[in-house]
Structure formats: structure tokens, C-alpha cells
C-alpha positions as CSV (number, residue, x, y, z in Angstrom):
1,X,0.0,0.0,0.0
2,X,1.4,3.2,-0.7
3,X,1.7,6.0,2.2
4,X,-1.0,8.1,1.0
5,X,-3.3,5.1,1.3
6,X,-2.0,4.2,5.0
7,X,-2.6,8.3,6.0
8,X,-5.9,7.7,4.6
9,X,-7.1,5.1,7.1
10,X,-5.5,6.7,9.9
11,X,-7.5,9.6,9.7
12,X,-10.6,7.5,8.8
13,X,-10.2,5.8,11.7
14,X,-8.9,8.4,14.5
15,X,-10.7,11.0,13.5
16,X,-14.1,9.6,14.3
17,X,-12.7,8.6,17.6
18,X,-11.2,12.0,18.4
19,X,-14.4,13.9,17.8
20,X,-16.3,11.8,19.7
21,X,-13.9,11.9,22.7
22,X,-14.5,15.6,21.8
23,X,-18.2,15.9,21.8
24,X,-18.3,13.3,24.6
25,X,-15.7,15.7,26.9
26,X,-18.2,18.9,25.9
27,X,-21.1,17.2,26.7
28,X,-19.9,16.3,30.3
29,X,-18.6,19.9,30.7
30,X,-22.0,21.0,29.6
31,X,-24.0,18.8,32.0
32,X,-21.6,19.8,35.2
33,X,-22.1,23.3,34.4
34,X,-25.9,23.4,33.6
35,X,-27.1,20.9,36.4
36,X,-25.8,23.2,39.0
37,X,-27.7,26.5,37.5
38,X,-30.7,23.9,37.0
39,X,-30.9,22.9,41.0
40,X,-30.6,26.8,42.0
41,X,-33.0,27.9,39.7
42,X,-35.7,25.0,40.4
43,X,-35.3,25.5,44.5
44,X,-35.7,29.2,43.8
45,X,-39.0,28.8,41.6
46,X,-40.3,26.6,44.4
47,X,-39.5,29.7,47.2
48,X,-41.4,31.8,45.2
49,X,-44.0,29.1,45.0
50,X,-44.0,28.8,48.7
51,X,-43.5,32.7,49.3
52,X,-46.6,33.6,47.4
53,X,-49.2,31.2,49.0
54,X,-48.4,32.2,52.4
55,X,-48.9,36.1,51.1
56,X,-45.9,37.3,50.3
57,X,-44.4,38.5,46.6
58,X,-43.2,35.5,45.5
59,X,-40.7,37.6,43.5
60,X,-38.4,38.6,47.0
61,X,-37.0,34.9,46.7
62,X,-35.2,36.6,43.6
63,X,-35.1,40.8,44.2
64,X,-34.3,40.6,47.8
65,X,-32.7,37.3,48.6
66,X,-30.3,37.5,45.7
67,X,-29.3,41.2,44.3
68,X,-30.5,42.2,47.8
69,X,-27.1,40.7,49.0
70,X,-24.7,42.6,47.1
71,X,-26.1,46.1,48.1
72,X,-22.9,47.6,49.1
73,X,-19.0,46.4,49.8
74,X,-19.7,45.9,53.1
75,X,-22.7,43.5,52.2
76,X,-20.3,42.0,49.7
77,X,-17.6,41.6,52.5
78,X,-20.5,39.5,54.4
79,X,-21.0,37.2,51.9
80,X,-17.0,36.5,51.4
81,X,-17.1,35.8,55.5
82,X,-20.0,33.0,55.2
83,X,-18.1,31.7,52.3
84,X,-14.6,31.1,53.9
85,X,-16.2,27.8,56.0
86,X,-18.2,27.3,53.6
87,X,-15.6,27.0,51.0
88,X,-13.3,25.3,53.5
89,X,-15.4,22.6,54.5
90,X,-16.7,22.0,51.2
91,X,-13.3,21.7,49.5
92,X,-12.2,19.4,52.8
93,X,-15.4,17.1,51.8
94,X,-14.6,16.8,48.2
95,X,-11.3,14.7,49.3
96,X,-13.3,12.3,51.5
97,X,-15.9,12.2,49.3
98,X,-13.7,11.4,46.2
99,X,-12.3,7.7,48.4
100,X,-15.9,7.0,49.0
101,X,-15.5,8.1,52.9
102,X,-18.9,10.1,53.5
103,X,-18.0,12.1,56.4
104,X,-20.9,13.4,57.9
105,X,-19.3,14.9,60.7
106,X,-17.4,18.0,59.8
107,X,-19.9,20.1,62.0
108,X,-18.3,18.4,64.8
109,X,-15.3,18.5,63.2
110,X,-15.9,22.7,63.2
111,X,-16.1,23.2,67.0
112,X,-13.2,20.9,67.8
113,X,-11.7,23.1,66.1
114,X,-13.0,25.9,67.4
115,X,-12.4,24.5,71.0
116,X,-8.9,23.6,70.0
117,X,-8.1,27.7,68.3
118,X,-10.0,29.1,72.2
119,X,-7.2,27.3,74.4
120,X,-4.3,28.2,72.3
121,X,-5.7,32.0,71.9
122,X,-6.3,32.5,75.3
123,X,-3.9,30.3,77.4
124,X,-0.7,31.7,75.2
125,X,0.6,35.5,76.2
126,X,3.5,37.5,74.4
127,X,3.3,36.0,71.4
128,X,4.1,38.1,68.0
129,X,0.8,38.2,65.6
130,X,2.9,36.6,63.1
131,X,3.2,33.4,65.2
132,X,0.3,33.5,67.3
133,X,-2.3,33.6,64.6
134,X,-1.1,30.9,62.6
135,X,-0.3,28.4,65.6
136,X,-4.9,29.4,66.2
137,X,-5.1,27.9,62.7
138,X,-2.6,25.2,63.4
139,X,-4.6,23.9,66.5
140,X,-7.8,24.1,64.9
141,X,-6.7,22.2,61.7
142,X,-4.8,18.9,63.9
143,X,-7.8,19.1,66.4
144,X,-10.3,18.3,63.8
145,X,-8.4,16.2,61.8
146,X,-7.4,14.0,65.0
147,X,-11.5,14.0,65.6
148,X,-12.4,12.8,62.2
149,X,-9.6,10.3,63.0
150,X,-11.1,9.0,65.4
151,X,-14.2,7.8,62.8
152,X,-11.3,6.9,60.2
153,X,-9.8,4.5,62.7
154,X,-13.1,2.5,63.5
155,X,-13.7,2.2,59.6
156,X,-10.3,0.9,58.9
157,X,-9.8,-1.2,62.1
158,X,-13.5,-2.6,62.8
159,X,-15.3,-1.9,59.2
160,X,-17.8,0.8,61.4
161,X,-19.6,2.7,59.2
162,X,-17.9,6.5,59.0
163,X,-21.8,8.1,58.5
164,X,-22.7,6.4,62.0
165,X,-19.7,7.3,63.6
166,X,-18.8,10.7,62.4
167,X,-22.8,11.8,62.9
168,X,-22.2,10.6,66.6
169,X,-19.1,12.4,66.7
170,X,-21.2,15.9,65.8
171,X,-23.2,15.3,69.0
172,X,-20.6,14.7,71.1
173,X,-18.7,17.9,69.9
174,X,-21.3,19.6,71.3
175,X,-22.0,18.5,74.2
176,X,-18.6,19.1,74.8
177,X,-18.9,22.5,73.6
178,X,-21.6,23.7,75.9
179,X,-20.3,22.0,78.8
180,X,-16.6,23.6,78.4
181,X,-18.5,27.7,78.0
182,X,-20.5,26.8,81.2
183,X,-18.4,25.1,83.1
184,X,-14.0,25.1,82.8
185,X,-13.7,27.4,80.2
186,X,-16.6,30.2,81.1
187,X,-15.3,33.6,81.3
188,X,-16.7,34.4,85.0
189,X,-17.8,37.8,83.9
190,X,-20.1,37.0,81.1
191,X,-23.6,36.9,81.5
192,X,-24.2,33.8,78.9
193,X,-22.1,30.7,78.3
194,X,-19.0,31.7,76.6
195,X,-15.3,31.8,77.0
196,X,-12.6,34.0,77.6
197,X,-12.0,36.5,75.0
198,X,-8.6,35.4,73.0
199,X,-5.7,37.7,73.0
200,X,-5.3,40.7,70.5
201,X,-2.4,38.9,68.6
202,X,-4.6,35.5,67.7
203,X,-6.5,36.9,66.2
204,X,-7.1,36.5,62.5
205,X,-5.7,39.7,60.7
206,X,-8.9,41.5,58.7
207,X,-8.2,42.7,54.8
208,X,-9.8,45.9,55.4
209,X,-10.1,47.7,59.1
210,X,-13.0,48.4,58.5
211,X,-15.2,45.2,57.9
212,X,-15.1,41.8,59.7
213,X,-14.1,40.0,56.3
214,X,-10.6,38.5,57.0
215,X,-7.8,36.5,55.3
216,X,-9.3,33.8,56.0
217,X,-11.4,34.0,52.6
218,X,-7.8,34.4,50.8
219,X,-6.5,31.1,52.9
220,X,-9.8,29.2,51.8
221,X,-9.3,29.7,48.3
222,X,-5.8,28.4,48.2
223,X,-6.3,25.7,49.7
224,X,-9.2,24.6,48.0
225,X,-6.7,25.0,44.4
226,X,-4.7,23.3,46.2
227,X,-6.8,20.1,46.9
228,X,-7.2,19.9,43.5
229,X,-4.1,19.8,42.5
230,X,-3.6,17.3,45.1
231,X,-6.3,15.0,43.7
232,X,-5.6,15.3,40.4
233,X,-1.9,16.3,39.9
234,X,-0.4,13.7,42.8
235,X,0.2,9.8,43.1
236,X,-1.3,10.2,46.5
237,X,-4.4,11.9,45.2
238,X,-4.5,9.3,42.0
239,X,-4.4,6.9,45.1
240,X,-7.4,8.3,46.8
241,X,-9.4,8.2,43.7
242,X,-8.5,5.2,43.0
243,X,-9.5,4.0,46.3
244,X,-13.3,5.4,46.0
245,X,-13.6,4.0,42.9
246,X,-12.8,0.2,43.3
247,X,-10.9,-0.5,46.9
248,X,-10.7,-4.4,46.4
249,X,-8.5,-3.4,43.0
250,X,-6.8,-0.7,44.9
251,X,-5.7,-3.2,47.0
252,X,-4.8,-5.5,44.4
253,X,-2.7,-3.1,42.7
254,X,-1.0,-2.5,46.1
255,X,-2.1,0.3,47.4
256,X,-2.4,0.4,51.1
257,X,-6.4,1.2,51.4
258,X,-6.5,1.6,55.2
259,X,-4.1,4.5,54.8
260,X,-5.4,6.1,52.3
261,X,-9.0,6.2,53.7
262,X,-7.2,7.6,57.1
263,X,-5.4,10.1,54.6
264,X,-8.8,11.6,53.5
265,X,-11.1,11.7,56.5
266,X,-8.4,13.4,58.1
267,X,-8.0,16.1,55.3
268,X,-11.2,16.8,55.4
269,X,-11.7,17.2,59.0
270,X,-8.2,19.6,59.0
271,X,-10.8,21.5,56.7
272,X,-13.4,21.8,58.9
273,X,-11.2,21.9,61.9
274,X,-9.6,25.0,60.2
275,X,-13.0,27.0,59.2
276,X,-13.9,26.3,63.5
277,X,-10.4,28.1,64.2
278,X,-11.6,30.8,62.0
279,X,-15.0,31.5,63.4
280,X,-13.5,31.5,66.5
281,X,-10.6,34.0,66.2
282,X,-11.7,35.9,62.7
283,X,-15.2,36.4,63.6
284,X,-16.6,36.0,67.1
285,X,-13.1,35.8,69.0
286,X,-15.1,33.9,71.9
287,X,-16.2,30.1,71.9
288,X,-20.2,30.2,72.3
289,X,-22.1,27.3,72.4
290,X,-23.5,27.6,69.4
291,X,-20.9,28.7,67.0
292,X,-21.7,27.4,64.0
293,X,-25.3,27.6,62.2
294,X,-24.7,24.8,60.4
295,X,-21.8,25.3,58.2
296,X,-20.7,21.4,58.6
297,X,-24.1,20.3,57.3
298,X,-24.4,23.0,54.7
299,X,-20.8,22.0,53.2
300,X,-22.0,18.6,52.2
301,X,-24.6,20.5,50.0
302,X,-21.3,22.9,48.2
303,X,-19.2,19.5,48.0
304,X,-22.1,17.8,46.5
305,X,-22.8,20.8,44.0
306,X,-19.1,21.1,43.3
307,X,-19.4,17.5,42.0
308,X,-16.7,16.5,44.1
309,X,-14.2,18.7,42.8
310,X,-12.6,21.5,45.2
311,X,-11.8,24.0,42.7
312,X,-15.4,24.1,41.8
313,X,-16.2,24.1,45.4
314,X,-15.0,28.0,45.5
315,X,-18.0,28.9,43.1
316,X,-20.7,26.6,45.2
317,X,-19.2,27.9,48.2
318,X,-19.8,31.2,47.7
319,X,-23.6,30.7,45.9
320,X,-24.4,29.0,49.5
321,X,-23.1,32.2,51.2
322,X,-25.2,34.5,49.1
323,X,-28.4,32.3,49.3
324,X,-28.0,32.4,53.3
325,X,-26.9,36.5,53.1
326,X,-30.1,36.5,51.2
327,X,-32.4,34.9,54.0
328,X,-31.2,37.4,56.2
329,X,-31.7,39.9,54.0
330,X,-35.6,38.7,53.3
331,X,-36.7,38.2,56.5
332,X,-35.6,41.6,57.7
333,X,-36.9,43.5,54.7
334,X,-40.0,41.6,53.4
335,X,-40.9,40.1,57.3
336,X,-40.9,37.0,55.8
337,X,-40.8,34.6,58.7
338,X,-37.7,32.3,59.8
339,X,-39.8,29.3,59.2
340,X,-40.1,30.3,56.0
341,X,-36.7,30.8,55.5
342,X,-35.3,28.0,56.5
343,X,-37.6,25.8,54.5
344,X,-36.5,27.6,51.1
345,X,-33.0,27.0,52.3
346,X,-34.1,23.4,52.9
347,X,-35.3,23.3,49.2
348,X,-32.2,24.7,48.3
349,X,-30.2,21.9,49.5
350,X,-32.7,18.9,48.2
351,X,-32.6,20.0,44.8
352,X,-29.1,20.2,45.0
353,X,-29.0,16.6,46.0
354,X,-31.8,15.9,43.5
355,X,-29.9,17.5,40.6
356,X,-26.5,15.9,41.9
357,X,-27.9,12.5,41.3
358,X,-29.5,13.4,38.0
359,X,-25.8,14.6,36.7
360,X,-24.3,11.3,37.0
361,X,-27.1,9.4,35.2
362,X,-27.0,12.1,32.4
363,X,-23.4,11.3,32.4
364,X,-23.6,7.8,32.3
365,X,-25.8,8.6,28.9
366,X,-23.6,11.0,27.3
């Protein structure tokens, strides 16, 4: 055959595979970006639903609870401070989610961490701000990673399920919580449970004087980039992926599954351990007992509408920081009650689930 002949059925042959990889790689681009926008959109049309036969303008769920958010830079700056645990935690899930681990405890997770950041900001003295704030984030990050642990450990060594153990884990977080701010670690001249202030020099430094956004936000982002590259650039992240797909070929193709399941359960609760630390000495700068208004919970909704991917979990992040802006926003303006609220916020996280689900059979099709 001559070479003009061979060149011929090479390109009849790869090019029809090439532009179907092609088509097949836009498709699932299409279908992750799309089904997100889809979910949002549906649990917003179903506010409004909800909004309107109870009496109110149906149209607030969009006007007030959305572009109401990002009246001013300060407003903006609000919405940047409910993402950074957001994005944090989210980002941190994305990992354990990736090996198959579903931690369901990074709430826990949180105020360990936040527990952990309190007695290093206010039992330490002298320290520079340089030093002192990072060794808040430090405690916060090995506190919650040692309590997700704790769950990795009875996986690995007694098969229990992590969504049993890491759920009772969250409870007794806080109950350990409450019981430090009333009892060992009250501040004696507080009227309500809460600790001791922390020192001026733990606390986290704030991007502009004169708003309570910090660098935390700035800290959030780069580690959830890097995550990613972890996951996708690294033998240990191939591992982990590899792990959550298939763990009895994992194993077969030598890859030490017990380690790497400990590996990811504890990076995700360093990331929820971390976004504790920062509530505590970015936001409130006191332990309370209830800390958190459900940030742990609420990042299982941005990991599962990030796909599982921690650079996408930025951008979910910070839509689940503006929806909850929002609800603040609404029920002060429009007197829409909390009730209300919280059910549209529910919606907001089902159809994210719903949605979720329906991605992966549209990407089995495509």
C-alpha cells in the first residue's frame, strides 16, 4: 500500500474517535455546568411558589434574597465571610468524598476546632501576631483532623460505618462544647455561656479595618486550588481516587487502602477543623455554644454541587453564602418569617442533592 493510502485510514479511523472523545468531553462539561444553574433555579421557583401562597411577593426569593445581598461592599464583604467555612469545608469534603468516605461529621469537626483555636488563643501571652495567629489555625486544623480520626480509625480497624460514627461524633462535639463555655472554660464575667476572650495577637488579621471579612477567605481559596491539585496532579491523590472507585483493585494493585482512607477523613476534618479556628478568632473571637449555624451540614450541600471537585467548590461555596446572606436579608426586609426561611433553604439543598444524582445518570448517557 502506498503512504497516501495508510494516511488515509489513519485519519478515517482516529478522526471519528477524536471527535467523539470531543463531543463526549463537551457534553460532560456542559452537563456539570448546567445541572448546578438547573438545581438553583428550580429551588428558587419553588420559594417563590411557597412565598406567594403564604402572602408574600413570590418575586423577593429573587429581588431581595439574591441582588439584595450585594447592596454595598460591606454587604459584599459578608457574603465572602459566610463563604470562607463554607468553601473550607466543602473543599475538605470533596477529598473524603472522592475515596468513598462520606464524612458526615465536619460540624463536629468545626467546633473541635473551634475548642482547640480558644485554648491556644487565650492560654498563650506574648506571642508576636505573626506566630500567634497561625499556631490558632494550626490547633484548629490537627484538632479536627485527630477527631475525624477517630471515625477513620473504626472504619479501617472494625469496618464501622464512618456516616454512623462521624454523625455521633457531631453530637458529642457539642456537648462538649456547651459544657466547656458553662463550666471550665466560662469567662466568669459573662452573663451567657462563653469563654474568655482570646488575646489581640490571635486573632485573625482583617483585609480591610473596617469590615469583619478577614484572610481567611484568601487562605480558603488556596487551599481549596490546592486540593485539586492534590487529587488530580499527585500519586497520592490518584491513590485516593482510586481508592473510591474500586478498593478491592486498589488493594490488588498495592495500594495500602487503610491509609489512604485515614489520609482523606483526616483532610477533610483539617478542613473543617480550620474553618472552626476561623470562626473563632476571625469572627466572634469567643467560643459560644452555638458557634456554627450549620456550616458542617451545609458543606455537604457545596461539595455535592461542586461535583466533588474542590476548585469548583470556590464557586458553590460562595452561591451558598449569598443564598444564606439572602435569607437574612428577606426576613428583615420583606418580614418574611424564619420558618419560611429555613424551608426555602431546605429546598435549596434537596434539589441540590436531586440534581446531583440526575448529573451522573445524564453522564452515564452522554
Amino acid at each position: 500500500r502506498s503512504m497516501a493510502q495508510v494516511n488515509q485510514g489513519v485519519r478515517e479511523t482516529v478522526y471519528p474517535q477524536a471527535a467523539q472523545t470531543f463531543y463526549r468531553t463537551l457534553s460532560q462539561i456542559a452537563i456539570s455546568a448546567v445541572t448546578p444553574i438547573a438545581a438553583v433555579l428550580v429551588a428558587l421557583a419553588c420559594g417563590a411558589l411557597l412565598l406567594w401562597l403564604n402572602g408574600f411577593n413570590g418575586s423577593d426569593v429573587v429581588t431581595v434574597m439574591v441582588f439584595g445581598s450585594f447592596q454595598d461592599m460591606r454587604s459584599v464583604g459578608e457574603i465572602l465571610l459566610k463563604a470562607t467555612p463554607l468553601i473550607l469545608i466543602g473543599a475538605g469534603l470533596c477529598v473524603a468524598f472522592r475515596c468513598s468516605i462520606w464524612n458526615i461529621g465536619a460540624e463536629g469537626q468545626l467546633y473541635v476546632g473551634a475548642i482547640a483555636a480558644t485554648l491556644v488563643g487565650t492560654s498563650i501571652d506574648g506571642l508576636s501576631v505573626w506566630i500567634h495567629a497561625p499556631l490558632v489555625m494550626l490547633a484548629g486544623a490537627i484538632a479536627g483532623a485527630a477527631w475525624a480520626g477517630i471515625a477513620g480509625y473504626l472504619k479501617v480497624r472494625f469496618q464501622a460505618s464512618e456516616i454512623v460514627t462521624t454523625i455521633m461524633l457531631n453530637y458529642i462535639a457539642l456537648i462538649l462544647t456547651s459544657y466547656l463555655v458553662t463550666g471550665p472554660m466560662r469567662d466568669a464575667s459573662a452573663a451567657y455561656p462563653q469563654s474568655a476572650r482570646l488575646v489581640r495577637e490571635a486573632w485573625t488579621p482583617r483585609i480591610v479595618s473596617d469590615m469583619r471579612l478577614h484572610i481567611g477567605i484568601l487562605v480558603a481559596v488556596v487551599l481549596a486550588v490546592a486540593l485539586y491539585i492534590f487529587l488530580q496532579r499527585s500519586s497520592r491523590g490518584f491513590a485516593l481516587r482510586v481508592v473510591g472507585l474500586n478498593p478491592h483493585a486498589a488493594r490488588y494493585a498495592g495500594m495500602d487502602v487503610a491509609r489512604n482512607v485515614m489520609v482523606a477523613i483526616c483532610l477533610s476534618g483539617a478542613m473543617a477543623g480550620l474553618a472552626g479556628a476561623f470562626e473563632v478568632a476571625g469572627v466572634t473571637h469567643r467560643l459560644y455554644q452555638n458557634i456554627s449555624p450549620g456550616y458542617g451540614f451545609e458543606g455537604i450541600a457545596v461539595a455535592l454541587l461542586a461535583a466533588n471537585n474542590p476548585l469548583a467548590a470556590i464557586v458553590s461555596g460562595g452561591l451558598f453564602a449569598t443564598l444564606r446572606s439572602g435569607s437574612e436579608v428577606l426576613q428583615i426586609t420583606s418580614q418574611v418569617p424564619q420558618v419560611l426561611v429555613l424551608v426555602i433553604q431546605g429546598m435549596v439543598i434537596l434539589s441540590v442533592v436531586a440534581f446531583a444524582k440526575l448529573r451522573d445518570i445524564l453522564r452515564i448517557i452522554a
